[in-house]
KEKE-3310 file (N, C-alpha, C; in steps of 0.2 Angstrom, whole numbers, plus 5000, padded with zeros to 4 digits):
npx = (5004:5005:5012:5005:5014:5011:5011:5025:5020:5020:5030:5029:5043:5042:5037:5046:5054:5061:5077:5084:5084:5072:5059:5054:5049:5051:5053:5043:5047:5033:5027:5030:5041:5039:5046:5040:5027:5029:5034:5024:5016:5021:5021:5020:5029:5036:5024:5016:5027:5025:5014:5015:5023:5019:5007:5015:5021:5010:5006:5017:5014:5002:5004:5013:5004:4992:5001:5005:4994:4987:5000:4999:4987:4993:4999:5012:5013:5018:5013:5018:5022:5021:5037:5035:5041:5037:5025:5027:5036:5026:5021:5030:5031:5017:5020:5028:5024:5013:5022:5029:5018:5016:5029:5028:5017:5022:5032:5024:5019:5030:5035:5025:5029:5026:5036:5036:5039:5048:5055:5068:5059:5064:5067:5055:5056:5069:5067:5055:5066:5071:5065:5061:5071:5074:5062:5067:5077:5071:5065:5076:5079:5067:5070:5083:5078:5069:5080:5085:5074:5075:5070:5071:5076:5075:5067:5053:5036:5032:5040:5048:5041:5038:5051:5052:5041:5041:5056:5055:5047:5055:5066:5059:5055:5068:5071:5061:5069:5080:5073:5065:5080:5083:5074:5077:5089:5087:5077:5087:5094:5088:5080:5070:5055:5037:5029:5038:5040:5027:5027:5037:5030:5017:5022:5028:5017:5011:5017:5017:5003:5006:5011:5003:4995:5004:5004:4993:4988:5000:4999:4983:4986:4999)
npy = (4994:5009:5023:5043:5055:5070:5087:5098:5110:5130:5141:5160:5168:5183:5186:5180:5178:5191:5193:5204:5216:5223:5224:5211:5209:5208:5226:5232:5234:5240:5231:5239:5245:5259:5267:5280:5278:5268:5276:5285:5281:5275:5270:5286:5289:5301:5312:5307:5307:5323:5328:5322:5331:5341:5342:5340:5352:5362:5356:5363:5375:5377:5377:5385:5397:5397:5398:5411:5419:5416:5421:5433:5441:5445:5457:5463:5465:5471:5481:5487:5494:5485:5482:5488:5482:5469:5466:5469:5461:5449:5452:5448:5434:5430:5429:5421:5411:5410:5411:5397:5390:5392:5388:5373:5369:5371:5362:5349:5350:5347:5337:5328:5326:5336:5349:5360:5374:5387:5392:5386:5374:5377:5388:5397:5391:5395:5407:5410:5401:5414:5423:5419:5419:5434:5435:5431:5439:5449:5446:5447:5461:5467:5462:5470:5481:5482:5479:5491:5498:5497:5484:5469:5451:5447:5460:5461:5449:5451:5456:5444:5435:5439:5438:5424:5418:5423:5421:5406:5401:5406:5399:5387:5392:5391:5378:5376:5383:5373:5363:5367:5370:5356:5351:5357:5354:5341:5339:5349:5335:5327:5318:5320:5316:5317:5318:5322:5335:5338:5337:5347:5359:5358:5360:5372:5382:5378:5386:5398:5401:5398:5408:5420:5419:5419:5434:5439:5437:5443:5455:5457:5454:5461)
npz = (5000:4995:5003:5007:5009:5016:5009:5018:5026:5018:5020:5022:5016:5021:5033:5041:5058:5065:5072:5073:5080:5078:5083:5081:5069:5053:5044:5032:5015:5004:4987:4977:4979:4986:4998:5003:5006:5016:5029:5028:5033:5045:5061:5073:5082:5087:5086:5098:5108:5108:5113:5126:5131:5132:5139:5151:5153:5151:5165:5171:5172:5174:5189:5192:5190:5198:5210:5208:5208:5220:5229:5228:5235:5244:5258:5252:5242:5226:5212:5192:5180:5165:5154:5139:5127:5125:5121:5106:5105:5106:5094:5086:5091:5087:5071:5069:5071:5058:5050:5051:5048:5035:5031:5035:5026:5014:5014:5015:5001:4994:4998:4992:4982:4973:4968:4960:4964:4965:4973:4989:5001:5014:5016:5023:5036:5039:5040:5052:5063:5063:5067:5079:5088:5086:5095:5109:5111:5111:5123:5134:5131:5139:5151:5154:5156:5164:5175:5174:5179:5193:5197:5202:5202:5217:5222:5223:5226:5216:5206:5205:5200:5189:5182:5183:5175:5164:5161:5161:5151:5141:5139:5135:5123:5117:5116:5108:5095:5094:5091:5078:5071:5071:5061:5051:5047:5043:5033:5024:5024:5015:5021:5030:5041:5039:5053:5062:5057:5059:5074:5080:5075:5082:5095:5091:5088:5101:5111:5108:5109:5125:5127:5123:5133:5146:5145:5145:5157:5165:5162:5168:5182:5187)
capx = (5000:5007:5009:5003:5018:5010:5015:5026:5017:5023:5031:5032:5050:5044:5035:5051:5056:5068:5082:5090:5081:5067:5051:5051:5048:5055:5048:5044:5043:5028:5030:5031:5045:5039:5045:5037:5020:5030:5035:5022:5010:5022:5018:5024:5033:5038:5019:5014:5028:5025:5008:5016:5026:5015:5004:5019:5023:5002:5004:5019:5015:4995:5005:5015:4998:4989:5006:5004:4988:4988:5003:4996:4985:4998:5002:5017:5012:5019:5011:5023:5019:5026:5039:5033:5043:5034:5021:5032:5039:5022:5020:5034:5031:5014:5020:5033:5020:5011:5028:5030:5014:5017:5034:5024:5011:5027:5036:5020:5018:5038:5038:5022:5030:5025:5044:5037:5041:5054:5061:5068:5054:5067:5067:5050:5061:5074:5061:5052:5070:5074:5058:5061:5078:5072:5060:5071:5081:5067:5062:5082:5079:5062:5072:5086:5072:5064:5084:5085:5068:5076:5067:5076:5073:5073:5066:5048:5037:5029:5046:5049:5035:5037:5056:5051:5037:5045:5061:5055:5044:5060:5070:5057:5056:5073:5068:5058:5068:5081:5069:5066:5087:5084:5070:5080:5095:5084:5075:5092:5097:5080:5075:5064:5049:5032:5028:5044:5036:5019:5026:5040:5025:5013:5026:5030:5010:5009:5024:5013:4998:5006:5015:4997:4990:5008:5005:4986:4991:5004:4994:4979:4988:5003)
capy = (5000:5016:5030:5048:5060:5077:5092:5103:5119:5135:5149:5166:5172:5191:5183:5174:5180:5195:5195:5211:5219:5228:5223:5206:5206:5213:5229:5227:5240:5237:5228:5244:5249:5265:5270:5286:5277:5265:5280:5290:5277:5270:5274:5290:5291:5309:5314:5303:5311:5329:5327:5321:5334:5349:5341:5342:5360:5365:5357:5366:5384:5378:5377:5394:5403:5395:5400:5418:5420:5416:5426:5443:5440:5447:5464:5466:5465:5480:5481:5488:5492:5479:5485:5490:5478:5464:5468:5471:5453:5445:5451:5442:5426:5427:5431:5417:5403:5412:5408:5390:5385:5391:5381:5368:5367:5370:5356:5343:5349:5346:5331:5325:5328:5342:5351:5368:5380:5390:5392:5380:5373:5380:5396:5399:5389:5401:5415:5407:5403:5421:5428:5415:5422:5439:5436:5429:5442:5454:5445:5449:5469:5469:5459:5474:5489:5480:5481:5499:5501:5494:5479:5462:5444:5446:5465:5460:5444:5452:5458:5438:5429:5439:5434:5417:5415:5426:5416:5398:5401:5409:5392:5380:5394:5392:5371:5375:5382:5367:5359:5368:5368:5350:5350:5360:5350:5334:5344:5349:5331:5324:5311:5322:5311:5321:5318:5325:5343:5339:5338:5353:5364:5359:5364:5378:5385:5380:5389:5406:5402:5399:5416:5424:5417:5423:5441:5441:5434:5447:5462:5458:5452:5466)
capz = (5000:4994:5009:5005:5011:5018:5008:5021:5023:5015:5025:5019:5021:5026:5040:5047:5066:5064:5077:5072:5087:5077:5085:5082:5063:5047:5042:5026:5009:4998:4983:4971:4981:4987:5002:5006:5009:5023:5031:5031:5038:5050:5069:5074:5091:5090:5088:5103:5115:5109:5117:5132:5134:5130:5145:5157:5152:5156:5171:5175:5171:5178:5195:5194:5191:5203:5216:5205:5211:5229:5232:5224:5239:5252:5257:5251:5232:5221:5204:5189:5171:5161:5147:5130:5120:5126:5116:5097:5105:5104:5088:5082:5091:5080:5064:5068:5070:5053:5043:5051:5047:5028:5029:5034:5018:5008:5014:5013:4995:4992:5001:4990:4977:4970:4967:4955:4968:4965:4981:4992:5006:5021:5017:5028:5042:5042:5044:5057:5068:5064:5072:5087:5089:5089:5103:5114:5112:5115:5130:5136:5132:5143:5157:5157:5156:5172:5179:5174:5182:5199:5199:5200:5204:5223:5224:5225:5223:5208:5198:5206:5194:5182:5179:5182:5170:5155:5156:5161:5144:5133:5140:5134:5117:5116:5116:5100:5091:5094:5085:5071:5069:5069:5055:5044:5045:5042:5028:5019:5020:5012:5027:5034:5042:5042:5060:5066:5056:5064:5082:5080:5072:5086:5100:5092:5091:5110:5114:5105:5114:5129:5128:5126:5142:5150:5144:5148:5167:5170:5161:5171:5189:5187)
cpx = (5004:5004:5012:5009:5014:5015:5018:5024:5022:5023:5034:5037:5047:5043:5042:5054:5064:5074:5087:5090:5074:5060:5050:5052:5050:5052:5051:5043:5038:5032:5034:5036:5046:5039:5044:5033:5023:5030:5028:5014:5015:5020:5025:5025:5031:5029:5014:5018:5029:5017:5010:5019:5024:5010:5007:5021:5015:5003:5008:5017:5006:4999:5010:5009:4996:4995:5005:4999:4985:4993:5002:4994:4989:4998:5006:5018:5015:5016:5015:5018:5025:5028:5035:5033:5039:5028:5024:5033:5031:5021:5025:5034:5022:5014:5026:5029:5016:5016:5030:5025:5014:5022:5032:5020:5016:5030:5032:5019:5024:5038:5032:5022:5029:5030:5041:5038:5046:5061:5062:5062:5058:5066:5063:5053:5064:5071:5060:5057:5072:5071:5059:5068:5079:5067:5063:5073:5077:5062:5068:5081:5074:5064:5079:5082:5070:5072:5086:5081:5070:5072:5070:5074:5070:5069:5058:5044:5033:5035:5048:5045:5036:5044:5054:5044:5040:5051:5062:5051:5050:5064:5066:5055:5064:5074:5067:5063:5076:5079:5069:5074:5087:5081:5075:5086:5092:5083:5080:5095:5094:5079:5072:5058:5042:5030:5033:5042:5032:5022:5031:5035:5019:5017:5027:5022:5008:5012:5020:5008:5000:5008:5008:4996:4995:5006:4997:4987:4993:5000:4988:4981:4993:4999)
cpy = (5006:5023:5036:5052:5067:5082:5098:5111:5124:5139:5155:5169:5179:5189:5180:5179:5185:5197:5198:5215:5225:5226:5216:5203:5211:5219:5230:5233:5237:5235:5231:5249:5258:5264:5274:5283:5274:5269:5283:5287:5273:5272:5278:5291:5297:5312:5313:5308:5318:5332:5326:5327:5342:5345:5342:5351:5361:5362:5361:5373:5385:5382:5382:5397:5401:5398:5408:5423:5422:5419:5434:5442:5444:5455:5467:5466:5470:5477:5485:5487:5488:5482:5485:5484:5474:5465:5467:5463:5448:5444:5447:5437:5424:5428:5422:5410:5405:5408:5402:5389:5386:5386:5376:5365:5367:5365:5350:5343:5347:5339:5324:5324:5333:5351:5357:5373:5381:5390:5387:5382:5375:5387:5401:5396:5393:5407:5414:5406:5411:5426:5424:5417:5429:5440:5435:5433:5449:5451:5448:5459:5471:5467:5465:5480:5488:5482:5487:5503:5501:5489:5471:5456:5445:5454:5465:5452:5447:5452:5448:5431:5432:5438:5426:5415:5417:5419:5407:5399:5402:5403:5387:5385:5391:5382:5370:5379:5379:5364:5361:5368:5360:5347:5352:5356:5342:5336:5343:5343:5326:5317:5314:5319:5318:5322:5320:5334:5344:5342:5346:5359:5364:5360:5372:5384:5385:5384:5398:5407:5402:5406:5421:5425:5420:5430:5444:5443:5441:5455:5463:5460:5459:5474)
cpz = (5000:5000:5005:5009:5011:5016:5014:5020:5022:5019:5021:5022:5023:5032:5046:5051:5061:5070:5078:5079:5084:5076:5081:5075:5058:5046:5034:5022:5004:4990:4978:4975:4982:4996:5006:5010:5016:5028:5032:5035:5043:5057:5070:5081:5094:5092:5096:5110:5115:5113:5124:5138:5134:5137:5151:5155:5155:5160:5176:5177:5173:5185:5196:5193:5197:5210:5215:5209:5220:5231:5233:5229:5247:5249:5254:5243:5229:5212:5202:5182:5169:5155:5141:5126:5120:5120:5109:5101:5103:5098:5085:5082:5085:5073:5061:5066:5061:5048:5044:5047:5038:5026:5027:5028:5015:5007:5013:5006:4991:4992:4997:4985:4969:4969:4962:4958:4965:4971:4987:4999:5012:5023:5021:5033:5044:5046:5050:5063:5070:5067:5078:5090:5093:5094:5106:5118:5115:5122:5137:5138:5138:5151:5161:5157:5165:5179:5180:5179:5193:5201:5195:5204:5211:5224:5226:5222:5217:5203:5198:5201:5188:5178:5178:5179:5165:5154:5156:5152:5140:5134:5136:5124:5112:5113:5108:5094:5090:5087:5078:5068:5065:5062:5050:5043:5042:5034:5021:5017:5016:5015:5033:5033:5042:5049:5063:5063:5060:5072:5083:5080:5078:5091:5099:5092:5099:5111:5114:5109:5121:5133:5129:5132:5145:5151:5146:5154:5169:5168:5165:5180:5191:5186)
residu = (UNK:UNK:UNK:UNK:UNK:UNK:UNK:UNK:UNK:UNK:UNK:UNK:UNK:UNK:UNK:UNK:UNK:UNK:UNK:UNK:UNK:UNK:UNK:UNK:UNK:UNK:UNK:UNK:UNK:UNK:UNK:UNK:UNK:UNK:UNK:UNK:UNK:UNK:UNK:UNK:UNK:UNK:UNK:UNK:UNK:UNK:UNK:UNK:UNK:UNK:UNK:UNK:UNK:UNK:UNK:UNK:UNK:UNK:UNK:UNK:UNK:UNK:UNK:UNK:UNK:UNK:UNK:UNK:UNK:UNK:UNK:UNK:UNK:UNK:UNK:UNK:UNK:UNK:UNK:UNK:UNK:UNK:UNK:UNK:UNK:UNK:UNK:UNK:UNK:UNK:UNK:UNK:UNK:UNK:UNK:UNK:UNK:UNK:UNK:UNK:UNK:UNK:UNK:UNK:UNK:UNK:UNK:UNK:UNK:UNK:UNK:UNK:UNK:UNK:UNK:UNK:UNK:UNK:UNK:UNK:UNK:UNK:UNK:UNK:UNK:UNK:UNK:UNK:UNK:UNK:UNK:UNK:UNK:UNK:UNK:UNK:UNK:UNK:UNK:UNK:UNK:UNK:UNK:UNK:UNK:UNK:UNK:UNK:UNK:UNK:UNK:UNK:UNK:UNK:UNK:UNK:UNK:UNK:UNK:UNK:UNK:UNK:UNK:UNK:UNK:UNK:UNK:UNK:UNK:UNK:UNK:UNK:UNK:UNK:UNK:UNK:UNK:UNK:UNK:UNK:UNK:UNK:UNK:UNK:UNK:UNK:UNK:UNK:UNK:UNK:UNK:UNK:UNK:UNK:UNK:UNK:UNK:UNK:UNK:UNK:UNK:UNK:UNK:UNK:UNK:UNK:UNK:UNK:UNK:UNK:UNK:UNK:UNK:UNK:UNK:UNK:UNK:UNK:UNK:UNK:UNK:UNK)
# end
């Protein structure tokens, strides 16, 4: 009696265990070797902990207001007008996030291949650091106006918050535009991932908004 041998089943090589260290299993390019799409459908990390990290900044600069608040409450409060510049500084931080977010559309329709621009996609990056610069720097002038005025970190708790919210903010501005440095160096060297714009672009909009609510706080409190 003739025995029937079972054909051994078929294994797809991409499926075989990869033990490079990259999760387990190959990641794979589609067939028509386009690796844009793998990218730009792969899970995006950065998006994930710029969230994370825009919820620890609201809750740090929650729990300086809430201390802001309840200290005004004392006698020994002095209110102060707050220098000029600040104000020309706001405008720049939103004129900044305005030419980000152009970068941004320039560099989605670059990166989707749609190259008939003339001008390189960075060019609105530089702008945008060069307005984040120039806040900075007009947060610096408004910080020697206040020393000119006789009013310094320990002289009151009001000149007291208001060093320590301007420049915890210009320190974590200074964060953003880190970032943007890093975009544009990605950018120039053309392995810039979308989600690394996205999360840069959305830090750098907090960064604007948060600078509002600062300047409302201290206009209203001050």
């Amino acid at each position: 009696m003739a025995t029937t041998i079972p054909e051994p089943p078929k294994i797809d090589p991409d499926r075989l265990p990869d033990h490079s260290g990259n999760g387990g299993w190959r990641n794979l390019t589609p067939a028509d070797g386009n690796l844009r799409i793998t990218q730009d459908y792969s899970p995006p990390p950065s998006s994930t902990a710029i969230w994370v990290v825009l919820f620890a900044i609201t809750m740090m600069f929650a729990a300086f207001t809430s201390a802001f608040i309840v200290r005004k409450a004392s006698q020994d409060w002095q209110t102060f007008a707050l220098p000029s510049i600040l104000y020309f500084n706001t405008l720049l931080l939103i004129a900044s996030s305005v030419t980000l977010e152009v970068a941004r559309r320039r560099i989605a329709a670059f990166m989707g291949g749609l190259k008939t621009q003339l001008e390189s996609p960075a060019r609105w990056l530089y702008i945008t650091l060069f307005l984040g610069l120039l806040f900075v720097a007009g947060q610096y002038v408004a910080w020697t106006q206040l020393r000119a005025d006789g009013l310094y970190l320990a002289t009151n708790p009001s000149s007291s918050f208001f060093y320590l919210l301007t420049a915890t903010h210009a320190l974590h501005v200074l964060g953003g535009l880190g970032g943007l440095i890093y975009v544009i160096n990605k950018l120039n060297k053309s392995v810039l991932r979308r989600n690394q714009l996205v999360a840069t672009t959305r830090y750098w909009h907090f960064m604007g908004g948060l600078w509002l609510y600062l300047l409302l706080l201290l206009w209203m409190k001050l």
